[in-house]
Structures are given as C-alpha cells and as structure tokens.
C-alpha positions, 0 to 999 in steps of 0.5 A: 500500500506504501509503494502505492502511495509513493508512486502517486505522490511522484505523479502529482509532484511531477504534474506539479513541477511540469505545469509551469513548463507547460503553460510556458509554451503558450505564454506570448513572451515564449513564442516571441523569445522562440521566434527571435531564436529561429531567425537568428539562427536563420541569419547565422545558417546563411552567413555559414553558408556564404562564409562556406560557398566563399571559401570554396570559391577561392582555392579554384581561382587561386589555381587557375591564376596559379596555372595561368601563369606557369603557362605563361613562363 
C-alpha cells in the first residue's frame, strides 16, 4: 500500500513541477523569445553558408591564376 502511495505522490509532484513548463509554451513572451531564436539562427545558417560557398570559391581561382601563369613562363 506504501509503494502505492509513493508512486502517486511522484505523479502529482511531477504534474506539479511540469505545469509551469507547460503553460510556458503558450505564454506570448515564449513564442516571441522562440521566434527571435529561429531567425537568428536563420541569419547565422546563411552567413555559414556564404562564409562556406566563399571559401570554396577561392582555392579554384587561386589555381587557375596559379596555372595561368606557369603557362605563361
């Protein structure tokens, strides 16, 4: 009967802790902070991007010129 009882008080200690994260997710404040991250981590993707398709870019007219002019001599 003692376990019983023990594992229902954990049940309602946990709905009780979990109710505030839950009623988070709906507050306004949360959706806007969730908004705010997603772009910022749109905005930080593309820059990752644009950083990458530079740097790959490089290296290809850094040999051609490097090709180019072991032709010329």
């Amino acid at each position: 009967m003692s376990n019983s009882m023990g594992i229902a008080s954990a049940f309602v200690l946990s709905s009780l802790f979990l109710s505030p994260m839950a009623m988070a997710e709906e507050s306004q404040s949360f959706v806007a902070h969730n908004v705010a991250r997603a772009q910022a981590f749109d905005q930080h993707q593309g820059e990752v991007m644009v950083k990458a398709q530079d740097a790959s870019q490089a290296p290809q007219a850094g040999m051609s010129r490097a090709s180019a002019s072991e032709t010329d001599s």
